[in-house]
Every structure is written in structure tokens, then in C-alpha cells.
C-alpha positions as CSV (number, residue, x, y, z in Angstrom):
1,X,51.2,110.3,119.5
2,X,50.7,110.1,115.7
3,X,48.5,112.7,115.1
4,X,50.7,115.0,117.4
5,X,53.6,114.0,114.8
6,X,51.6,114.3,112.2
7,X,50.4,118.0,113.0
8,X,54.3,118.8,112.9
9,X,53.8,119.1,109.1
10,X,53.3,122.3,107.4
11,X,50.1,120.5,105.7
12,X,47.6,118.1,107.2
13,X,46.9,116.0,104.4
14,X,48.6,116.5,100.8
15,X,47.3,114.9,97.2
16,X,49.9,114.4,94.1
17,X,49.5,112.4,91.2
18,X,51.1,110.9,88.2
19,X,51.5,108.1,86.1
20,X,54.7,107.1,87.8
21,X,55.8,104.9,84.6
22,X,59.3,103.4,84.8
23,X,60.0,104.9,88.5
24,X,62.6,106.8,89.0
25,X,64.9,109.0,90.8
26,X,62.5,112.2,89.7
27,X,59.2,110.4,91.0
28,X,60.9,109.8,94.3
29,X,62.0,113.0,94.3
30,X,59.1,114.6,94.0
31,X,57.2,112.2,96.7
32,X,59.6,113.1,99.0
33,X,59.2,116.7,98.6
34,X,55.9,115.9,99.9
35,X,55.9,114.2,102.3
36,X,58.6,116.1,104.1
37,X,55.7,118.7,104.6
38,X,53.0,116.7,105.0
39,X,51.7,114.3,107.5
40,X,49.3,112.6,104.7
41,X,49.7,111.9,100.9
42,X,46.8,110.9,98.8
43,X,48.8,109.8,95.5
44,X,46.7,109.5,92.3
45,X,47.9,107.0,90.1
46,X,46.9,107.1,86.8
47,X,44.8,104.0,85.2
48,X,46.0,102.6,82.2
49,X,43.7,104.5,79.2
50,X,44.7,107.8,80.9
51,X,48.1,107.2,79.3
52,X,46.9,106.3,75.5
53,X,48.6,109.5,73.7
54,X,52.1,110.0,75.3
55,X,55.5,109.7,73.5
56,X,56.2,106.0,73.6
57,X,52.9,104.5,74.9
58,X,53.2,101.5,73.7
59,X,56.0,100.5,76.3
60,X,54.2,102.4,79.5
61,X,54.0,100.0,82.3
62,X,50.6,98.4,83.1
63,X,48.6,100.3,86.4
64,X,49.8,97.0,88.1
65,X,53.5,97.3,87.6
66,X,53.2,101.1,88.4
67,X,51.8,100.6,91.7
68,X,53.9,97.8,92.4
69,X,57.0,99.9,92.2
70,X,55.2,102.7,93.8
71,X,54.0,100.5,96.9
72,X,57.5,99.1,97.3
73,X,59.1,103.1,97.2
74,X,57.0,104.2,100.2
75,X,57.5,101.4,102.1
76,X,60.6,101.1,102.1
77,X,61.0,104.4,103.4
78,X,59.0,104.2,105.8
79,X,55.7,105.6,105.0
80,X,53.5,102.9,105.7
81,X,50.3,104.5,107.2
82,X,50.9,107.7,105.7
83,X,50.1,107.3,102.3
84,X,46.4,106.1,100.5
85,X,47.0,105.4,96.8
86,X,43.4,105.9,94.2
87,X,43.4,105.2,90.9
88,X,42.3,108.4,89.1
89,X,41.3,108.7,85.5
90,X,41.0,112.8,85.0
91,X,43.1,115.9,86.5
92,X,40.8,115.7,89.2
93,X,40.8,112.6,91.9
94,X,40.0,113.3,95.2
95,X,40.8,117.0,95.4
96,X,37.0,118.1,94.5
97,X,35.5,115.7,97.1
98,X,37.8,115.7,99.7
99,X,37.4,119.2,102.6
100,X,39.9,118.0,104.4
101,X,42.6,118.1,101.8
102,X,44.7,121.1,102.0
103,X,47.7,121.2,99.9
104,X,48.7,119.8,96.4
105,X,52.1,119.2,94.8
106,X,53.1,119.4,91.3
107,X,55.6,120.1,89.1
108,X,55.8,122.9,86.2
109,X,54.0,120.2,84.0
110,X,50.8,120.2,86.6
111,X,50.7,124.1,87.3
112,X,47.7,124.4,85.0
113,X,45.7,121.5,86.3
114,X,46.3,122.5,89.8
115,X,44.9,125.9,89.2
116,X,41.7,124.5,87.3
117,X,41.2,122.3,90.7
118,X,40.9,125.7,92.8
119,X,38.4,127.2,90.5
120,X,36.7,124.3,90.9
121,X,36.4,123.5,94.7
122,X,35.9,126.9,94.8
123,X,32.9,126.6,92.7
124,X,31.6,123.7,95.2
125,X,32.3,125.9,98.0
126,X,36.0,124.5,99.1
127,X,39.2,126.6,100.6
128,X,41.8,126.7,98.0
129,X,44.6,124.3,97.9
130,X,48.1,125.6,98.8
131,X,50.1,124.9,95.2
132,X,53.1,123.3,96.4
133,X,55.0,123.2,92.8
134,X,58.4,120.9,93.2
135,X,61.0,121.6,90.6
136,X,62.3,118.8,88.7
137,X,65.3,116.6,89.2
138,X,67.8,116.6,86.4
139,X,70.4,114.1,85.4
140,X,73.9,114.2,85.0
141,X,73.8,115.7,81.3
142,X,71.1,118.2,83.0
143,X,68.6,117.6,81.6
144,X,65.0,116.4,83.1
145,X,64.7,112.8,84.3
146,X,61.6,111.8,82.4
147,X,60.0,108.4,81.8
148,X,59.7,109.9,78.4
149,X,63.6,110.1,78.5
150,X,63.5,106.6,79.8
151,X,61.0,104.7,77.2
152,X,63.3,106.8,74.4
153,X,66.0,105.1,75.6
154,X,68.1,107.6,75.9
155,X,68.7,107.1,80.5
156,X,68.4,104.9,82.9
157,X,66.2,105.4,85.9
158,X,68.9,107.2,88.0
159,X,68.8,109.9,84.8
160,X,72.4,108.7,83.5
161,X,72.5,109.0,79.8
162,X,73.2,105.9,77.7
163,X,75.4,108.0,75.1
164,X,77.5,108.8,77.7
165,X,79.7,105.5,76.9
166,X,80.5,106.8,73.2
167,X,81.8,110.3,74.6
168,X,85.5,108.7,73.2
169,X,85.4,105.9,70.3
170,X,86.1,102.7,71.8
171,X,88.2,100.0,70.0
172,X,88.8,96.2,71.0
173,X,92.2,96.1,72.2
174,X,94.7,93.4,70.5
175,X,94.7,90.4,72.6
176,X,99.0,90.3,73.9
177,X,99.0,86.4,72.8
178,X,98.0,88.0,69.2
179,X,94.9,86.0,69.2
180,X,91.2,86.5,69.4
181,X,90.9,90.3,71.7
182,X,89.7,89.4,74.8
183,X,86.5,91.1,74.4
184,X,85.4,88.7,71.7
185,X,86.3,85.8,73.5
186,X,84.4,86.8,76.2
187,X,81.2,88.5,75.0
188,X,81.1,87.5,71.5
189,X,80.8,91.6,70.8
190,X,77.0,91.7,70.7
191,X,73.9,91.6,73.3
192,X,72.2,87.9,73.3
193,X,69.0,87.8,71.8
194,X,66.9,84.9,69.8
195,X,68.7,83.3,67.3
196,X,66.4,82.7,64.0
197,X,67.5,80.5,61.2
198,X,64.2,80.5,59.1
199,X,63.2,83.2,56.9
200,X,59.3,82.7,57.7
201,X,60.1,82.8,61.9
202,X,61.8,86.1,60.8
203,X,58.8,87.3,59.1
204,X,56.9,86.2,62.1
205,X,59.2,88.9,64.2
206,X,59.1,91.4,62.1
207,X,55.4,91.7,61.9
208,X,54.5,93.3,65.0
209,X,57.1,95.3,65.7
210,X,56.6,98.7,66.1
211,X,60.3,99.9,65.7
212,X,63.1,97.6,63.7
213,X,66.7,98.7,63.9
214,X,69.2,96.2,61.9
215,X,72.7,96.1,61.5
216,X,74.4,94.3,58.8
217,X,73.7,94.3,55.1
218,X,72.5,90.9,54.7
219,X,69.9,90.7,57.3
220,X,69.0,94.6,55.8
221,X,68.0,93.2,52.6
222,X,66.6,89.8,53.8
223,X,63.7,92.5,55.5
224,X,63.1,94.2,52.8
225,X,62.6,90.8,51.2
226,X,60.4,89.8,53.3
227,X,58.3,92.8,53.2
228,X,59.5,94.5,56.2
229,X,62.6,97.0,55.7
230,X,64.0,98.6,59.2
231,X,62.9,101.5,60.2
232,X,67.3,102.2,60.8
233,X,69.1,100.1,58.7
234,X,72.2,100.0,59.3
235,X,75.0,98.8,56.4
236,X,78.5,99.4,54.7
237,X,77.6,98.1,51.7
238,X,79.4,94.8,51.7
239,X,79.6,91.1,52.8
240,X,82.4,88.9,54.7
241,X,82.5,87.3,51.1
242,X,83.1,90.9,49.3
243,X,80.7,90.9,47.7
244,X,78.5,95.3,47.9
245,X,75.0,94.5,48.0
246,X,72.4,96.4,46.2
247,X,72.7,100.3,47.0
248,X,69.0,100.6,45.8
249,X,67.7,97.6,48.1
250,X,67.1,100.3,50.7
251,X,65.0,102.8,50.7
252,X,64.9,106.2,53.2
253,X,66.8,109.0,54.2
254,X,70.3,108.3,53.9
255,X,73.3,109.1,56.5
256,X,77.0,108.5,55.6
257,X,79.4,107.5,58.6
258,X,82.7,106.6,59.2
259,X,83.3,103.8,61.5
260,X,86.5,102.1,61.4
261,X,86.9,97.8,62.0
262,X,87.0,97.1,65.5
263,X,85.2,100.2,66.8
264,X,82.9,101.9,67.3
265,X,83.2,105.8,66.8
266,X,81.9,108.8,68.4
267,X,80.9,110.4,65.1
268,X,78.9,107.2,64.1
269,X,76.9,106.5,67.4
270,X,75.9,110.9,66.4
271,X,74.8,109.5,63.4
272,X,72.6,106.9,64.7
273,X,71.0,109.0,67.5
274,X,70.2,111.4,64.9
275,X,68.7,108.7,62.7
276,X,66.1,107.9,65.6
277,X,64.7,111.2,65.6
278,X,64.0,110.9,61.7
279,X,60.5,109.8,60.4
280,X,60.4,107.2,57.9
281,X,62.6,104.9,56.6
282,X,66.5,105.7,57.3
283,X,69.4,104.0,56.6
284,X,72.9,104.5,58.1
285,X,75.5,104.1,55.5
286,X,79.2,102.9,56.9
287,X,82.3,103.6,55.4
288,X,84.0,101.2,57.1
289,X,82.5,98.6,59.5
290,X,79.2,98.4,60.8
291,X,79.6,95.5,62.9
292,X,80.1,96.3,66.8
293,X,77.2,99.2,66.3
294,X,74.8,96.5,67.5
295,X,75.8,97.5,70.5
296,X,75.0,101.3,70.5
297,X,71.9,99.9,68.1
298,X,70.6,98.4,71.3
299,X,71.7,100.7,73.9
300,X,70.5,103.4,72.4
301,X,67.2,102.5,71.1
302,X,63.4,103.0,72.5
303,X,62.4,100.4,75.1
304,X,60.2,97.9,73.1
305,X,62.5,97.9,69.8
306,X,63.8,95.0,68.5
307,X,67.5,95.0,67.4
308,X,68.5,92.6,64.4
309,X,72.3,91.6,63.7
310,X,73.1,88.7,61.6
311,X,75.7,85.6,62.9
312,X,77.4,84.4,60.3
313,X,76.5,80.8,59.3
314,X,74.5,80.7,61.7
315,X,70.7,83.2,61.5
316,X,69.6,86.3,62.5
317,X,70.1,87.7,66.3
318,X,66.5,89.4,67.4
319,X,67.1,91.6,70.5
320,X,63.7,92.8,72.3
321,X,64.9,96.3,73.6
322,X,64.4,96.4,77.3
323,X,65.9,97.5,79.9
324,X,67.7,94.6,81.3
325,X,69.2,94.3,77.1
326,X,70.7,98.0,78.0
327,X,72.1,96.9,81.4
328,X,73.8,94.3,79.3
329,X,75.5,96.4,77.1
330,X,76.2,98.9,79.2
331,X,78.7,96.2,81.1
332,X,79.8,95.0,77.4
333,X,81.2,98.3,76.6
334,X,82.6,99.2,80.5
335,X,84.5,95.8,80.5
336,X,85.5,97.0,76.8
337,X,86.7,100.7,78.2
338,X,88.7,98.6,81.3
339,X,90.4,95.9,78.7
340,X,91.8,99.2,76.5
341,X,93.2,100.5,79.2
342,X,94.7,97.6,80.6
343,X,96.0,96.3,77.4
């Protein structure tokens, strides 16, 4: 009975591959499209050195993780028996070894590979693969749904775009008691993170980092005290006490925003996306107030950042950049769209 169902399929037995990093609504997508036309998939999954020199490597998941989340995909729907996963460490696999395989899918990014895999079975004697080539999936914004999109920070898995939320600058509604807004009461404005109170424990965070967005003047300069400066610092130049720090203290390509007190504007969140495509040191000066951009600072940045903000009195805020962190924000700021229109 299952190889009667399984000769229903346009192809016999199918091979795809990838590194499948942050799944998402593209992988799925294409492993659908094959096996709706195939009764077997072969799925080469990529081991973890094959990934060394892509955008963002640094926060691809480990082969474990990746296969995890791949595992959990086909069973779910239903593919148990149906699939063999094989760890695969060139262009290659099981499509030079295997007769019996008889189609391969790929997207426009794989064309070229697929085509040096028939010139090479045919060198060995095999029948060509049919070139089954899937188009991609694209996101609301239409554009691809990468996990280069999503370890840039810039979409979740499903392909919505973060900047999305700033399309109209949002402002923390007056509270109608004339007290505290109830945004602050309720989230404090910022994403939680580790609270550090010692200069030499901020060091300590600083050191490894491989990007460093801060917000706030005073815990900009206390990094370049320390050695460290943010990659993005972002500042307006003065202090709750008045007092304009240094201009000179930071170094880098310089932005100038306007962001007014209690918001945070469309123009500025511009400002800082275009900052993170900027090599170097940068620095995003505010005319006005930089203080609720921690939350597009973490929303917006590459997974494995870490976001600094200072509390006042109390230490610096470090927030590791992940993707839980974004989901946070990402509630901060709806609840923050629903309060100013229910205010």
C-alpha cells in the first residue's frame, strides 16, 4: 500500500539541502514543494564548518538545533517515514552516490550547484536529475524571507519586518489621572536585561561582544572609558542633570536626528537602521531625546548584539539580542500603539 502511494508522485525519491538556520516560513515552504511531488526526500543538512563565511555567522544555529527544528517540521506534518536527513559538508551529498535518486529541488540560489551535480553523475555514468527549482517565499514588505534577514534582525521567522512598528512615530500617551503614562508604569519603557553596577563587570561585557549598540550619553562615554566605544552610539548630548557631555568623546560617522521626549519618531528609527549598515564606529546624534530608542536599538538590531541603556541611580542595562528580547519589544510597543489609541 505505501509504495502504491508513494508511486503517485511525480518523482520517486527527491534530495534538497540547506542549512536550514533559524527555520522558517521559506524553509517549510520549500520542503513542502517537495514533497508534494515526491514520495521520498533525502534532505542534506549542512554541518556546522560548512556555514563559516555567511553574513552573520557568528549567531547560525549549531547542526543540533537545526535538525531539531527540522525533525520537529516534518513530523509534525506528517512525514514520518518519508524523509532520511544526512549531514552533508559540500554541494554534493548523496546525489553522486545514490542511482536511485531522481529529482532535486532548489531555489535560484542552488541552480548552479544543481547543474554541477549532473555533469558530475553524468561523468560517473548516472541519468540526470530533474531540476525542480522552487521560487522563494516573500514577506509582507516583499522581500525574501532569509535567515540572513532573520540573524540581521530585520524579520521574524514568518518574514514580518520588525520596522514595521515605526511606520508612524509612536508617543506615550498622558496617563488621564495626570500621573506616570501607563506605559511606564507598566513596562518601565525598556526591554529587561542584566543590570550592572560595576565598571569592571561592564568591561567584562563589553569584551566579547561582537556588535555594541548603547543609548544614553553616560553609559556612551563610560565605554569609551573603558576602552570599548559602541559600534552605534546613541546620545543627545546631555544628562538628567543638564549637564552636555563631551562632543569629542565619540568618535565615528556622525548622524543627526530629531526625536522628540516621549517618542520615538519614524525619521529617527531611519536613522538608526541606516547606522547598522555603516562600517566603523557611528554615533547617532539626538536633538531631542534619545531615551525610548532602546527599544528600536533592540528590536532592530542583529541577533547576538548586546543593547546598553543606562538606569538612572541605579547601573547599566545589558540586553543580549535574541529573539525572545525582540518578541518582547515587539509587545512593548503594540501595547504602546493600543494605550494611544485608547487614551
Amino acid at each position: 500500500m505505501i509504495e502504491l502511494l508513494l508511486m503517485s508522485y511525480k518523482f520517486k525519491h527527491a534530495v534538497l539541502g540547506g542549512t536550514f538556520d533559524h527555520f522558517h516560513a521559506g524553509h517549510k515552504h520549500f520542503i513542502r514543494a517537495a514533497f508534494e511531488r515526491s514520495g521520498k526526500v533525502t534532505i542534506g543538512l549542512t554541518i556546522d564548518e560548512f556555514s563559516r563565511n555567511k553574513l552573520f555567522a557568528y549567531s547560525i544555529e549549531d547542526y543540533k538545533t537545526r535538525e531539531t527544528c527540522l525533525k520537529s517540521f516534518l513530523n509534525d506534518n506528517n512525514l514520518s517515514g518519508r524523509y532520511h536527513i544526512i549531514r552533508i559538508k559540500d554541494a554534493y551529498g548523496t546525489s553522486i552516490t545514490d542511482r536511485n535518486i531522481d529529482a532535486i529541488f532548489v531555489t535560484s540560489h542552488g541552480l548552479r550547484n544543481a547543474k554541477i551535480i549532473n555533469k558530475k553523475r553524468q561523468e560517473l555514468g548516472f541519468s540526470n536529475l530533474y531540476i525542480y527549482k522552487v521560487g522563494y517565499l516573500r514577506g509582507p514588505d516583499r522581500k525574501i524571507i532569509s535567515s540572513t534577514r532573520i540573524r540581521a534582525g530585520e524579520i521574524d521567522r514568518t518574514g514580518k519586518p520588525y520596522n514595521s512598528l515605526f511606520e508612524k512615530t509612536l508617543t506615550l500617551p498622558a496617563s488621564p489621572a495626570g500621573g506616570p503614562t501607563s506605559l511606564k508604569s507598566l513596562t518601565k519603557n525598556t526591554p529587561s536585561g542584566k543590570l550592572i553596577k560595576k565598571t569592571s563587570k561592564l568591561k567584562t561585557a563589553a569584551k566579547n561582544a561582537r556588535l555594541i549598540i548603547s543609548v544614553g550619553d553616560i553609559v556612551s562615554e563610560n565605554l569609551v572609558k573603558i576602552g570599548r566605544q559602541a559600534d552605534v552610539s546613541i546620545v543627545d548630548l546631555k544628562t538628567r542633570r543638564g549637564k552636555i557631555l563631551n562632543p569629542t568623546a565619540l568618535k565615528g560617522e556622525t548622524i543627526v536626528v530629531r526625536n522628540d521626549a516621549g517618542s520615538i519618531n519614524f525619521q529617527a528609527v531611519k536613522a538608526y537602521i541606516k547606522s547598522l549598515k555603516i562600517s566603523g564606529k557611528r554615533v547617532v546624534k539626538v536633538d531631542g531625546e534619545e531615551d525610548l530608542l532602546a527599544l528600536p536599538a533592540t528590536l532592530l538590531a542583529p541577533l547576538g548584539s548586546l543593547v546598553l541603556y543606562g538606569m538612572p541611580n541605579k547601573g547599566v542595562v545589558v540586553v543580549e539580542v535574541n529573539e525572545e528580547k525582540k518578541e518582547e519589544v515587539s509587545r512593548l510597543l503594540k501595547k504602546l500603539s493600543y494605550l494611544k489609541n485608547a487614551i
